[in-house]
DRENPA-3360 file (N, C-alpha, C; in nm, 2 decimals, always signed):
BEGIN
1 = XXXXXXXX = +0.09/-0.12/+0.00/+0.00/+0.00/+0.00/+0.09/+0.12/+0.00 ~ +0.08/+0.25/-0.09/+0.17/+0.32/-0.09/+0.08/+0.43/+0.04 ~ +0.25/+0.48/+0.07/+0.17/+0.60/+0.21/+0.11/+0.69/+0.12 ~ +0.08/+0.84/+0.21/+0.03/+0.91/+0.16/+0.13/+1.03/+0.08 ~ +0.23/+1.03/+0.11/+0.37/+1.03/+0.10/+0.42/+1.05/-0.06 ~ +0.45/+0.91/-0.04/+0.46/+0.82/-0.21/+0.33/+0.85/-0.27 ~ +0.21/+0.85/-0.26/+0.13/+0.88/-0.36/+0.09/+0.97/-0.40 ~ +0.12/+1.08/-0.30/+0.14/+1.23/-0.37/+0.29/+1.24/-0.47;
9 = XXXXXXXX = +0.38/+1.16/-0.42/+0.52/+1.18/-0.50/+0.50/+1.14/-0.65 ~ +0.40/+1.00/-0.67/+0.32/+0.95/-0.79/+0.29/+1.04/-0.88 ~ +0.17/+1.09/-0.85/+0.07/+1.20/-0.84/+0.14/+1.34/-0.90 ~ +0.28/+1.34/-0.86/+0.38/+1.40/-0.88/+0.35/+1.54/-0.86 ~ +0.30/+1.55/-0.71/+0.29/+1.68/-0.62/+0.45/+1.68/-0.56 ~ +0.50/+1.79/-0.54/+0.63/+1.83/-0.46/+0.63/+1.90/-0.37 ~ +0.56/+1.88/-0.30/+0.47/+2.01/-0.16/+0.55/+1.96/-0.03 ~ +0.54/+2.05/+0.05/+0.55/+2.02/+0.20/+0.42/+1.97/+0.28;
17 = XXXXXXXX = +0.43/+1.89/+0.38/+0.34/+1.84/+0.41/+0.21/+1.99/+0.49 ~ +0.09/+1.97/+0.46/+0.02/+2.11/+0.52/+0.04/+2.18/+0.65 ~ +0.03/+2.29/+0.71/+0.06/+2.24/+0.84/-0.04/+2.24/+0.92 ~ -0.01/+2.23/+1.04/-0.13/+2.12/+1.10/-0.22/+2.20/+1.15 ~ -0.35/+2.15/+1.14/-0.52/+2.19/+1.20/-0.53/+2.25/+1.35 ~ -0.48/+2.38/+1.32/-0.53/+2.43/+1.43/-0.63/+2.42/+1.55 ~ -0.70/+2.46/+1.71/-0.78/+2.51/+1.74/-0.89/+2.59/+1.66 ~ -0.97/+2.57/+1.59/-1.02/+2.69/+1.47/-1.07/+2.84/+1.56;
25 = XXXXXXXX = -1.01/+2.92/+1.50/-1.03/+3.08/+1.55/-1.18/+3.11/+1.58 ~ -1.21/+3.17/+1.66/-1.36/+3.25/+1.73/-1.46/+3.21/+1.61 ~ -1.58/+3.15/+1.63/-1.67/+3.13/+1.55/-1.65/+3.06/+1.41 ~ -1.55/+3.05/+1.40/-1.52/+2.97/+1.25/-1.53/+2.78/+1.33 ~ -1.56/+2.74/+1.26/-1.57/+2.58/+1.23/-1.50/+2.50/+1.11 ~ -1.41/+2.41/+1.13/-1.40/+2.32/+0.99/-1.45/+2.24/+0.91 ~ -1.44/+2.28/+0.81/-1.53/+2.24/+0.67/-1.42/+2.09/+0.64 ~ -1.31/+2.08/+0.70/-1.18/+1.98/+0.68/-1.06/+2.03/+0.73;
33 = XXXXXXXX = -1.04/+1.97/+0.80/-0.94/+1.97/+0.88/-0.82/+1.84/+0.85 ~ -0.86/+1.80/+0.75/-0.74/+1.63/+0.76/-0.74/+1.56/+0.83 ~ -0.85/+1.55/+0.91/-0.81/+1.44/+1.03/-0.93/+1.40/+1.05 ~ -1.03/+1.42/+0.95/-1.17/+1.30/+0.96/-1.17/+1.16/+0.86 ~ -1.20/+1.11/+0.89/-1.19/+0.96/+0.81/-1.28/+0.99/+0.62 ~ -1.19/+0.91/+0.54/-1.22/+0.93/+0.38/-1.37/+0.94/+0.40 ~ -1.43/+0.87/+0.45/-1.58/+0.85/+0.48/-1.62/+0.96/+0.46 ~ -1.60/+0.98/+0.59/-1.67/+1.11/+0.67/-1.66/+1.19/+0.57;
41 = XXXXXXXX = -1.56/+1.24/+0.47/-1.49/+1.36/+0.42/-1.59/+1.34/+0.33 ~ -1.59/+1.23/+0.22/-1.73/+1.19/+0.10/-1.82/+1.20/+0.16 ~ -1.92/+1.17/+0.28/-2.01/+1.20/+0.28/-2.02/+1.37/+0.30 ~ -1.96/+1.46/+0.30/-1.95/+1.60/+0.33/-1.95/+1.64/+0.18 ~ -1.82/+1.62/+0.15/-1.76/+1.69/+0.03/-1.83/+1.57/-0.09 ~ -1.92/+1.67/-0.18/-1.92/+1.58/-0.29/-1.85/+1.63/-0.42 ~ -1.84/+1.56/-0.50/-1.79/+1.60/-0.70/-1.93/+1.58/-0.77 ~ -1.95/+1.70/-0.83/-2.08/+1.78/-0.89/-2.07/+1.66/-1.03;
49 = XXXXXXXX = -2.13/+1.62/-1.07/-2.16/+1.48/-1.21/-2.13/+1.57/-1.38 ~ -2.01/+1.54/-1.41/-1.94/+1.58/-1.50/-2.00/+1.54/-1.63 ~ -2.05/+1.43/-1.61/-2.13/+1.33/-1.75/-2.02/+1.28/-1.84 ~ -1.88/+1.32/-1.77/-1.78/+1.27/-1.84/-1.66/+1.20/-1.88 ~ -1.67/+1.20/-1.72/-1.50/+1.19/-1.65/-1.43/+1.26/-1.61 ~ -1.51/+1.38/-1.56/-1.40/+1.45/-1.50/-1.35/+1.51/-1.34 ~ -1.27/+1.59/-1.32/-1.20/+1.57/-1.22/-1.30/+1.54/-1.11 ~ -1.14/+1.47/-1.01/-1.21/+1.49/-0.86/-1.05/+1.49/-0.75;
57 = XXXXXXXX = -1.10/+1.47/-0.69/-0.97/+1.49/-0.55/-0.98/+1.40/-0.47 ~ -0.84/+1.33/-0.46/-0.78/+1.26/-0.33/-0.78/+1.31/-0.25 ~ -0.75/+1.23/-0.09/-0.72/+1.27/+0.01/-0.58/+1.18/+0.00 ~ -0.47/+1.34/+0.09/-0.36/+1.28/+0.09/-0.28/+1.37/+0.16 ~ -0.24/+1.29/+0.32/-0.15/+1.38/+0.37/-0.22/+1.50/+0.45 ~ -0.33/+1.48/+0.48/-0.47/+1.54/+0.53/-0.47/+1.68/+0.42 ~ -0.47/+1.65/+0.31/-0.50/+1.72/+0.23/-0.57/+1.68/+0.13 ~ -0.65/+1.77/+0.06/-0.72/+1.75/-0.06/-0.67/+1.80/-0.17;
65 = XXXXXXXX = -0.63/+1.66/-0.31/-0.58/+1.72/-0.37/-0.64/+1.66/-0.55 ~ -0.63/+1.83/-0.61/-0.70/+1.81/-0.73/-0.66/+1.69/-0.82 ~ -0.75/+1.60/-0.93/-0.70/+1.53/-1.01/-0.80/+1.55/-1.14 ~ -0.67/+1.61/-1.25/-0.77/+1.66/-1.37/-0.84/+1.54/-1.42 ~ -0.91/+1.58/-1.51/-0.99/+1.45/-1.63/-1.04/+1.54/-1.74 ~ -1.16/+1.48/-1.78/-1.19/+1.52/-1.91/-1.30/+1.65/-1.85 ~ -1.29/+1.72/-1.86/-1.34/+1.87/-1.81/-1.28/+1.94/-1.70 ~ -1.35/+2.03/-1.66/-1.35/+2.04/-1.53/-1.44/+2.01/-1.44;
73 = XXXXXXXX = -1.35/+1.99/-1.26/-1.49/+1.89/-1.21/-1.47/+2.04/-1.09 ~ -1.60/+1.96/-1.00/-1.63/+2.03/-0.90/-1.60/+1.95/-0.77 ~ -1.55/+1.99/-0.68/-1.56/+1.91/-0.52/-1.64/+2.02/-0.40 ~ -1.77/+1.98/-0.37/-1.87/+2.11/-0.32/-1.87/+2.03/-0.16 ~ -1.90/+2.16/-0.07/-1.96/+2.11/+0.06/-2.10/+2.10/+0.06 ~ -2.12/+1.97/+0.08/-2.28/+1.93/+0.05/-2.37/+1.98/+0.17 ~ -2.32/+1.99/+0.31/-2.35/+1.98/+0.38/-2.40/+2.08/+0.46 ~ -2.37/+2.23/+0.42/-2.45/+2.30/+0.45/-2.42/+2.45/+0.37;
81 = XXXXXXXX = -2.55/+2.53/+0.34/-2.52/+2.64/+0.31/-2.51/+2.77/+0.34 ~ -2.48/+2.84/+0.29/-2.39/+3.00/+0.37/-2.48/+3.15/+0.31 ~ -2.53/+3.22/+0.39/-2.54/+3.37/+0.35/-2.43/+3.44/+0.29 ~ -2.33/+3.54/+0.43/-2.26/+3.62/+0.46/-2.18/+3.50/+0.52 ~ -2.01/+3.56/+0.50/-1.95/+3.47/+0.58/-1.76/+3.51/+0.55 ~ -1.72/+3.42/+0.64/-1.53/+3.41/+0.60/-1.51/+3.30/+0.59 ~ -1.43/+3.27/+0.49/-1.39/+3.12/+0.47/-1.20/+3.15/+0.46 ~ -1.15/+3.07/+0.54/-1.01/+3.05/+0.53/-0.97/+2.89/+0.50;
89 = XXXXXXXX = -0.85/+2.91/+0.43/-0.79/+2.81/+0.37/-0.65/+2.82/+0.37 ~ -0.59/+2.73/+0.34/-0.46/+2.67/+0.30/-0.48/+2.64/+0.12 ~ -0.34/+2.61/+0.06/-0.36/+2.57/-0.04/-0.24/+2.59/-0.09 ~ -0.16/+2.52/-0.21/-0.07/+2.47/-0.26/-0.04/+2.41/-0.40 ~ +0.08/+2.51/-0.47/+0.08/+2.51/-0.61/+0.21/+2.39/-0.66 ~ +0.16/+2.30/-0.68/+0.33/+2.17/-0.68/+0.41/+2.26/-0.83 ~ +0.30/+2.28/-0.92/+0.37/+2.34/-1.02/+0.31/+2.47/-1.05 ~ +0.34/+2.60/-1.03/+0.29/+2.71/-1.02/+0.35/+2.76/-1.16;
97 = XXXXXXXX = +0.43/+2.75/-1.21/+0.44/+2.81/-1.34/+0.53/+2.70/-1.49 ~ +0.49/+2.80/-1.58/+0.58/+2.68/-1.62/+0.43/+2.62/-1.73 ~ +0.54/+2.50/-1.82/+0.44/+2.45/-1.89/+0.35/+2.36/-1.82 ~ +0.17/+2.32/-1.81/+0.12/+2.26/-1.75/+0.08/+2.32/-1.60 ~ +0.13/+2.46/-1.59/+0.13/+2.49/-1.43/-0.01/+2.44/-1.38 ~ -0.04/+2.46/-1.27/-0.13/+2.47/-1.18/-0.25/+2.57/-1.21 ~ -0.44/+2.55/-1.14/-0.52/+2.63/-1.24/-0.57/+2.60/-1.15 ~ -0.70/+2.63/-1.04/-0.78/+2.59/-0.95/-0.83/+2.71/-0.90;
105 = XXXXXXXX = -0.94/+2.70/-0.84/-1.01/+2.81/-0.76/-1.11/+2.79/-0.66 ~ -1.15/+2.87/-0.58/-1.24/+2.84/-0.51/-1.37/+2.94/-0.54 ~ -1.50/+2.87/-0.54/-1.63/+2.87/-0.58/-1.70/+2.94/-0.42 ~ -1.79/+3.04/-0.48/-1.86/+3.07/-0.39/-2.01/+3.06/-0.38 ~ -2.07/+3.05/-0.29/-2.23/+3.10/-0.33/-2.30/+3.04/-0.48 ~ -2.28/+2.92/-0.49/-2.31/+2.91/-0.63/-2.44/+2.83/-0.59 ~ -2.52/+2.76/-0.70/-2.66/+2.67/-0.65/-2.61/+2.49/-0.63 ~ -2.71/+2.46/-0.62/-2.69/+2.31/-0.59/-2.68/+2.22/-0.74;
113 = XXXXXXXX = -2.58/+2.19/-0.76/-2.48/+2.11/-0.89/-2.62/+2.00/-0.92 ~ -2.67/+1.97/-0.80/-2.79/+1.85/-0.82/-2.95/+1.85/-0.82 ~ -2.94/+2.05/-0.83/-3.08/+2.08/-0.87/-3.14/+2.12/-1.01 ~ -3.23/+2.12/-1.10/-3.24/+2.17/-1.21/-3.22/+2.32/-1.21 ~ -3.19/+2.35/-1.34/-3.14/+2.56/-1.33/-3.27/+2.63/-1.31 ~ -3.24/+2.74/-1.26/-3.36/+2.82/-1.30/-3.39/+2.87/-1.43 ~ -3.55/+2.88/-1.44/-3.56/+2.96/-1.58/-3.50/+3.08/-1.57 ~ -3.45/+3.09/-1.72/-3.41/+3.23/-1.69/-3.22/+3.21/-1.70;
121 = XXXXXXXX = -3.20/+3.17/-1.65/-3.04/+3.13/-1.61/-2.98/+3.11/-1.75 ~ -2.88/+3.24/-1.78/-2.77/+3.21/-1.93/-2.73/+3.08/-1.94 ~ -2.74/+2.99/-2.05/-2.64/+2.85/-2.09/-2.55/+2.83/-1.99 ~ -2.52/+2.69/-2.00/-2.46/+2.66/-1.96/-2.31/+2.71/-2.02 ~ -2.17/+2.69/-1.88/-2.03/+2.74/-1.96/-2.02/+2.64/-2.04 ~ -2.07/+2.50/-1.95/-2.05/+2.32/-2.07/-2.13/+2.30/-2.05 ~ -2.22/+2.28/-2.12/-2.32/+2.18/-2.18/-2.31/+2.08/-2.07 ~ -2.39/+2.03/-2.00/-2.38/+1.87/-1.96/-2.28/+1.82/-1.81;
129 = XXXXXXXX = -2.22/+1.95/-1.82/-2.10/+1.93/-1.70/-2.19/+2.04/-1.63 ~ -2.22/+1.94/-1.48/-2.28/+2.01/-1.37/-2.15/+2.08/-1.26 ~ -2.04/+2.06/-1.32/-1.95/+2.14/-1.23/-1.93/+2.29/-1.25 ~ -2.03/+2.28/-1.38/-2.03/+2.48/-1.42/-2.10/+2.53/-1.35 ~ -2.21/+2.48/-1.33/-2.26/+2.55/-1.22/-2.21/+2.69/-1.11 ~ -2.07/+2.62/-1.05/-1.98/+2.74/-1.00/-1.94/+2.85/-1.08 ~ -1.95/+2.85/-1.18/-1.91/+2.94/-1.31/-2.01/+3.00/-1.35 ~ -2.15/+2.98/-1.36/-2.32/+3.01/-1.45/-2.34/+3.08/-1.29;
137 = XXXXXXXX = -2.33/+3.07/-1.15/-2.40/+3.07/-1.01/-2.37/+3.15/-0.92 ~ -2.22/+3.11/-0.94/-2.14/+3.16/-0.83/-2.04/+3.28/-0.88 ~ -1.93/+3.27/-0.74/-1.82/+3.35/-0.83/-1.73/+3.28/-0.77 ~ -1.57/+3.28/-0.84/-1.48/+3.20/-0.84/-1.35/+3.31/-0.77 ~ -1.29/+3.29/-0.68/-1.18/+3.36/-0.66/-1.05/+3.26/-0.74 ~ -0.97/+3.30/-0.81/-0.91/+3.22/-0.92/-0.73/+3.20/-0.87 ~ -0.70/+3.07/-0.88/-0.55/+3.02/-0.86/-0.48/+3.00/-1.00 ~ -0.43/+3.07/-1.02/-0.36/+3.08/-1.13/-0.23/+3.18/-1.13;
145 = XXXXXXXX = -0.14/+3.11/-1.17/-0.01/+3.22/-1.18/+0.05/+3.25/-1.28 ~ -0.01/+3.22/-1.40/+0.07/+3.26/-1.53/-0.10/+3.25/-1.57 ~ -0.23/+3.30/-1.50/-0.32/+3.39/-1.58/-0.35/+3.35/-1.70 ~ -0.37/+3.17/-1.70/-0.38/+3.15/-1.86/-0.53/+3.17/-1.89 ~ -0.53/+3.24/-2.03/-0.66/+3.25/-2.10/-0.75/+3.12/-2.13 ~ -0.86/+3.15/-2.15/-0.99/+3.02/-2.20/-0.95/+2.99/-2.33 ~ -0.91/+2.91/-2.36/-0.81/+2.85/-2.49/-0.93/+2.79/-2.57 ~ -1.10/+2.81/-2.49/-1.19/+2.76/-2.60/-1.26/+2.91/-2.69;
153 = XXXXXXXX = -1.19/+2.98/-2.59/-1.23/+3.14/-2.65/-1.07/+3.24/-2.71 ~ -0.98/+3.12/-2.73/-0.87/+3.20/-2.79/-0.82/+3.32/-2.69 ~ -0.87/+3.35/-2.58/-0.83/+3.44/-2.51/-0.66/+3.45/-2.48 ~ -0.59/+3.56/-2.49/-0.44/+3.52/-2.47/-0.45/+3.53/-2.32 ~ -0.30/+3.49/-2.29/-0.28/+3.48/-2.12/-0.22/+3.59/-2.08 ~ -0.27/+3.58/-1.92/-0.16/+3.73/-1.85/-0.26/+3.83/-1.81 ~ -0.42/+3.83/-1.84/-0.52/+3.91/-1.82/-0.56/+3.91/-1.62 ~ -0.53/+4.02/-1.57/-0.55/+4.03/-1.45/-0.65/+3.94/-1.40;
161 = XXXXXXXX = -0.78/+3.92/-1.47/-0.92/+3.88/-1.42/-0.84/+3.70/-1.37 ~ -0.78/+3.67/-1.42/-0.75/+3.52/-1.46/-0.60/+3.49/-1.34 ~ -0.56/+3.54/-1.28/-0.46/+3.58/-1.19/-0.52/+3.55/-1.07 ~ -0.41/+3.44/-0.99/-0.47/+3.43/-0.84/-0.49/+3.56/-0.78 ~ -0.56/+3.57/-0.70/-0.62/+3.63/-0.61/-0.70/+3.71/-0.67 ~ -0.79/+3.75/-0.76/-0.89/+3.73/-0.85/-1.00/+3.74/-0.85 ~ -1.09/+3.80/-0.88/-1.21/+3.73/-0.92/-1.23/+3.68/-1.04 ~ -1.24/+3.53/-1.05/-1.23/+3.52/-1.22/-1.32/+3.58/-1.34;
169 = XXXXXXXX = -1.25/+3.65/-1.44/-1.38/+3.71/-1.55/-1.45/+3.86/-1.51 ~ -1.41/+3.87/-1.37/-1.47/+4.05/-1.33/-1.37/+4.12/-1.40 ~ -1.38/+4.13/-1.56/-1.33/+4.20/-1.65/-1.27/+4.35/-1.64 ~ -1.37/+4.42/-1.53/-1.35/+4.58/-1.54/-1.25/+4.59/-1.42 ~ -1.15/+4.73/-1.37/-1.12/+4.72/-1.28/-1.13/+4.83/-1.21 ~ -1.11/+4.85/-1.13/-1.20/+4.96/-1.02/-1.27/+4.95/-0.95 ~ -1.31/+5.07/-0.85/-1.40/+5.02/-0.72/-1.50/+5.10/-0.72 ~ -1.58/+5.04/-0.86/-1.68/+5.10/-0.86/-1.79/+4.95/-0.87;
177 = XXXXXXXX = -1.94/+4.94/-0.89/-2.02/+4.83/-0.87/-1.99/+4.78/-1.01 ~ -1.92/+4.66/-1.06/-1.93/+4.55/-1.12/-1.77/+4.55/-1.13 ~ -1.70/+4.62/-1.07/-1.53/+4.61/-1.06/-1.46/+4.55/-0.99 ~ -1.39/+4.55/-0.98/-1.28/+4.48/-0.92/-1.12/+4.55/-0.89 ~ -1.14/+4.61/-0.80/-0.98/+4.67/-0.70/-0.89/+4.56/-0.67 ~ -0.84/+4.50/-0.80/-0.76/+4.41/-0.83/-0.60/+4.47/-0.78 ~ -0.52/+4.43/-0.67/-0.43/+4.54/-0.62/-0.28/+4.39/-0.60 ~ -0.29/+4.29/-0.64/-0.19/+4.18/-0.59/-0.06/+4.17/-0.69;
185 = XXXXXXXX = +0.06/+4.15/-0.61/+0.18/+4.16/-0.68/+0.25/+4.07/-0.67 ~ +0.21/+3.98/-0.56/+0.29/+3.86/-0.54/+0.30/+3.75/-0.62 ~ +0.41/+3.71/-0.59/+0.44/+3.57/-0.68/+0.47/+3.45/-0.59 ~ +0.40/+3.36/-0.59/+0.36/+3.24/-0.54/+0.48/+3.12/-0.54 ~ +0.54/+3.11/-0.45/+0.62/+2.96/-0.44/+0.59/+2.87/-0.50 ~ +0.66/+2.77/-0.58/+0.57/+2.65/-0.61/+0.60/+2.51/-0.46 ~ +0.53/+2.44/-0.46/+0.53/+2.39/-0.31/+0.56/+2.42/-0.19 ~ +0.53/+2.55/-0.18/+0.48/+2.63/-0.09/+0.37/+2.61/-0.03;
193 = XXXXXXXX = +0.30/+2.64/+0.08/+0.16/+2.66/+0.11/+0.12/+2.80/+0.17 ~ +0.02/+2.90/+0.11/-0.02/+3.02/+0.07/-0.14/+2.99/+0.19 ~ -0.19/+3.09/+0.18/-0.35/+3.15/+0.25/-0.42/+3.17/+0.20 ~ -0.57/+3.18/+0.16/-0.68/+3.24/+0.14/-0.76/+3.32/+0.27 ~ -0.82/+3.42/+0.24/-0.92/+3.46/+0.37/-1.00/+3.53/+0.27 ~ -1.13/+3.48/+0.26/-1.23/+3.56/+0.15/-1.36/+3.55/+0.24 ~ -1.41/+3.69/+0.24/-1.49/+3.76/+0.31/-1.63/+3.79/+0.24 ~ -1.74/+3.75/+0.22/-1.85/+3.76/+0.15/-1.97/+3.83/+0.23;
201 = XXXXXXXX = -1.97/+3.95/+0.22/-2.07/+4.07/+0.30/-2.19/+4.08/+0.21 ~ -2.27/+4.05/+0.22/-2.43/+4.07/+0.06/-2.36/+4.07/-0.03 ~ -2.31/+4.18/-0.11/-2.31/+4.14/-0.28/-2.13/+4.20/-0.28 ~ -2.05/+4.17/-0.14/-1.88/+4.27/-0.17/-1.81/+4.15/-0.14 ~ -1.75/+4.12/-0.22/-1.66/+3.99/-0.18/-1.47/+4.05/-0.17 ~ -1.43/+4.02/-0.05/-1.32/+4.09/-0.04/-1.22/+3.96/-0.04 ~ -1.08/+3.94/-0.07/-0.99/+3.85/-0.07/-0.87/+3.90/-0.08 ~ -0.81/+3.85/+0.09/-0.66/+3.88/+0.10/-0.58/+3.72/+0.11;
209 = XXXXXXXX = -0.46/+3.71/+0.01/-0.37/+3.63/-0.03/-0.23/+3.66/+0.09 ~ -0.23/+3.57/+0.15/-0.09/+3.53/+0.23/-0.12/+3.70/+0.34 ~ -0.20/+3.70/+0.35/-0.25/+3.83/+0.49/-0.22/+3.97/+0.41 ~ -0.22/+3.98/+0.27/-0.24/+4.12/+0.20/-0.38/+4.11/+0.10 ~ -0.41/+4.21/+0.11/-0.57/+4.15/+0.00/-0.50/+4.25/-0.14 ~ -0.60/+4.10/-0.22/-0.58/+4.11/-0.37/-0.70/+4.13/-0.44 ~ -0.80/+4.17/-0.36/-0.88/+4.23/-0.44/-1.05/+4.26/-0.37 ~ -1.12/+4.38/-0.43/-1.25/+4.36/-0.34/-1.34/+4.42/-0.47;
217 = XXXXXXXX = -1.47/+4.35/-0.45/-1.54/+4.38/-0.54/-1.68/+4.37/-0.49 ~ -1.76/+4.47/-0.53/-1.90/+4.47/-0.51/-1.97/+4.41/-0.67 ~ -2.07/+4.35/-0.65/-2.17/+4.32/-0.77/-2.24/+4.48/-0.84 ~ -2.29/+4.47/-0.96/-2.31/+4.60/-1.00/-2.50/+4.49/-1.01 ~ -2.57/+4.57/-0.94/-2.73/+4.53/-0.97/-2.77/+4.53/-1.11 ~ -2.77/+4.65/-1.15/-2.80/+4.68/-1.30/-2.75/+4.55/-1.42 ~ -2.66/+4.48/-1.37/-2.63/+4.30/-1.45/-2.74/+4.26/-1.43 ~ -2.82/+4.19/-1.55/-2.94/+4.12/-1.52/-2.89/+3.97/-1.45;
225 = XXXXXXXX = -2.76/+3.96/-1.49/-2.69/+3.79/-1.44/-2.71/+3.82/-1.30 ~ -2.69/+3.85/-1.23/-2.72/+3.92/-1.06/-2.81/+3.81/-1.04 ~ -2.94/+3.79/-1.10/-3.01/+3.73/-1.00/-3.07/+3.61/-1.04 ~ -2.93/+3.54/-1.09/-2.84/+3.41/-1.08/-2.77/+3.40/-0.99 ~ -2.70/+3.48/-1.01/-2.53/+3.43/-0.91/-2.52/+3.49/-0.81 ~ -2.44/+3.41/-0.69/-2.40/+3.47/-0.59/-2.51/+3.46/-0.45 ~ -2.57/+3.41/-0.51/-2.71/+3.43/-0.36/-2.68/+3.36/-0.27 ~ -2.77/+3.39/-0.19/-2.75/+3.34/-0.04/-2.83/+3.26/-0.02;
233 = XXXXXXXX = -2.81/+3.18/+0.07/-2.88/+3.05/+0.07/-3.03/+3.12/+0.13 ~ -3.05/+3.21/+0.20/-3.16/+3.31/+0.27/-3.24/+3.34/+0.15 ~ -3.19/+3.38/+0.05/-3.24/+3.38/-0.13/-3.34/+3.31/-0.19 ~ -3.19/+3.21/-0.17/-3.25/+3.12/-0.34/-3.24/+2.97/-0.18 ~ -3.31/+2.87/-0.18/-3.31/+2.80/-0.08/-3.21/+2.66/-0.14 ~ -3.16/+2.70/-0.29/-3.06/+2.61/-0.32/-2.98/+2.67/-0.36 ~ -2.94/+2.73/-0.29/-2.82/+2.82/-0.35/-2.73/+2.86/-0.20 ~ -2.63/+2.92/-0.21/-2.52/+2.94/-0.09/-2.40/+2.83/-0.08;
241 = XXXXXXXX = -2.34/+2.76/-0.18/-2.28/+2.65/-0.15/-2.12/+2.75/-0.17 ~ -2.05/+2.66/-0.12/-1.90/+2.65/-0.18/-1.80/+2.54/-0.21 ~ -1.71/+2.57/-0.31/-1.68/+2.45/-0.33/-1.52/+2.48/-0.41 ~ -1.42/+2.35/-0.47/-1.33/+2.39/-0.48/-1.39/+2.32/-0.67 ~ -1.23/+2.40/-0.72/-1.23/+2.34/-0.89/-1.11/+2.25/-0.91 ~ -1.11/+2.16/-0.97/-1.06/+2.09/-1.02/-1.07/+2.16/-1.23 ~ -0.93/+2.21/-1.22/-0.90/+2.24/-1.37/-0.75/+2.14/-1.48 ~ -0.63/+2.20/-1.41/-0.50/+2.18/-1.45/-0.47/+2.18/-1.29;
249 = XXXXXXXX = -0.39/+2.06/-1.34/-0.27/+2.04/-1.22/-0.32/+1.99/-1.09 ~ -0.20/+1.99/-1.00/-0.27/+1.89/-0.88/-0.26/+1.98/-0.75 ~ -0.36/+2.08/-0.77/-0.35/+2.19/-0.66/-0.41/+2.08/-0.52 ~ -0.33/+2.14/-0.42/-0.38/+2.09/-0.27/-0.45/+2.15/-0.20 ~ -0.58/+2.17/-0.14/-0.60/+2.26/-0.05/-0.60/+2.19/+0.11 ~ -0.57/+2.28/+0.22/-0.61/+2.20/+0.36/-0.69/+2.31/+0.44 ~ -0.72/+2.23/+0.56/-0.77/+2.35/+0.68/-0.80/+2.43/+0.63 ~ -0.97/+2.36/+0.58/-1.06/+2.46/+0.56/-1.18/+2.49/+0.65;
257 = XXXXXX = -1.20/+2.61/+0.70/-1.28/+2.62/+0.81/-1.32/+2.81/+0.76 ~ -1.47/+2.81/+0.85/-1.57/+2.88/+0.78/-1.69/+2.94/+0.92 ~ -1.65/+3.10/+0.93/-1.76/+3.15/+1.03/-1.85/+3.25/+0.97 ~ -1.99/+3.14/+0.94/-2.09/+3.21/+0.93/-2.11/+3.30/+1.00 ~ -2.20/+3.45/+0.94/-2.20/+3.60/+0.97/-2.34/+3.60/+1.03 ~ -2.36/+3.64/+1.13/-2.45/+3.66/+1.20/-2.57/+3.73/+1.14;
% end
């Protein structure tokens, strides 16, 4: 039986092992911590039905770690949904740049992968892949370090929107309603392990990277997409989820833990 060790080495992640699961901070709870049984963790954490083969995540090393396929997949917390809130994380780039680098993000507020859409709701991003959902629903804070473009839309690479710490696709920039005060300069270690701390107030989602923030953005109302995406579980009664992506490469995330807003 290989450890968890060797099969991340397989797997051909080159990370340090995460570090370890704190006490969780005043009012936050863990969503995973590494130290509940594979069980436990599947019945929590599900993969949204790709129709295709595509990704999902091991457990390895009390970490969760991405494995591409034929799309992209989703790995969602099934288990309960969120209004307002802070979600913190860990997370880890084996290959951060470079050919093949690393692509992953984290999903917010999106609907339930296992409900029918609403009328009304723009196409799907894929056809048939319930992992878009996070993408048609939600909004994505984006891991990426060489900012590669949608290679199904010929987009070139290097476009801020597509840059960790991100919001993916909030095209405009500025801090005005549908912008994005995109402000991050950092450059990411590869098998290193980074921070997230993303902050979701009604419609302002703020995210600081390794304890500096890279960006804050309010929703602009006047988008008819608005009332699709983003809602609160108070909203839409299947909607509020979060979840991670499975794109390129074998991103890790750990100690994830999350204090609903009063």
């Amino acid at each position: 039986m290989l450890t968890g060790l060797a099969l991340a080495r397989r797997l051909g992640d080159h990370v340090l092992p995460p570090p370890n699961p704190a006490q969780p901070e005043p009012g936050f709870h863990y969503l995973f911590d590494g130290t509940q049984h594979p069980t436990d963790v599947r019945t929590n954490w599900l993969i949204a039905n790709t129709g295709r083969g595509g990704g999902d995540f091991k457990i390895v090393d009390r970490s969760l770690i991405a494995q591409p396929g034929n799309g992209i997949g989703l790995l969602f917390y099934g288990s309960e949904q969120f209004d307002d809130f802070t979600l913190r994380l860990d997370f880890c780039l084996p290959h951060a740049r470079g050919k093949g680098n690393d692509n992953s993000g984290v999903f917010l507020r999106f609907r339930d992968p296992r409900r029918p859409e609403l009328p009304g709701t723009p196409e799907p991003d894929v056809p048939g892949n319930a992992a878009t959902v996070g993408v048609d629903t939600g909004y994505k804070i984006q891991i990426d370090e060489e900012a590669r473009g949608d290679r199904r839309r010929n987009e070139p690479d290097g476009s801020f929107y597509h840059r960790t710490g991100a919001i993916s696709n909030v095209r405009r920039r500025g801090t005005g309603p549908g912008e994005q005060d995109y402000t991050n300069t950092q450059q990411l270690a590869a098998g290193q392990w980074h921070t997230y701390e993303i902050t979701v107030k009604d419609r302002t989602y703020t995210v600081f990277l390794n304890g500096q923030q890279s960006t804050k953005f309010t929703t602009d109302p006047s988008n008819p997409n608005e009332r699709f995406r983003g809602r609160k579980h108070s909203e839409d009664q299947d909607s509020g989820f979060i979840g991670l992506q499975v794109h390129d490469g074998t991103v890790a995330f750990a100690n994830i833990r999350i204090c609903p807003s009063p």
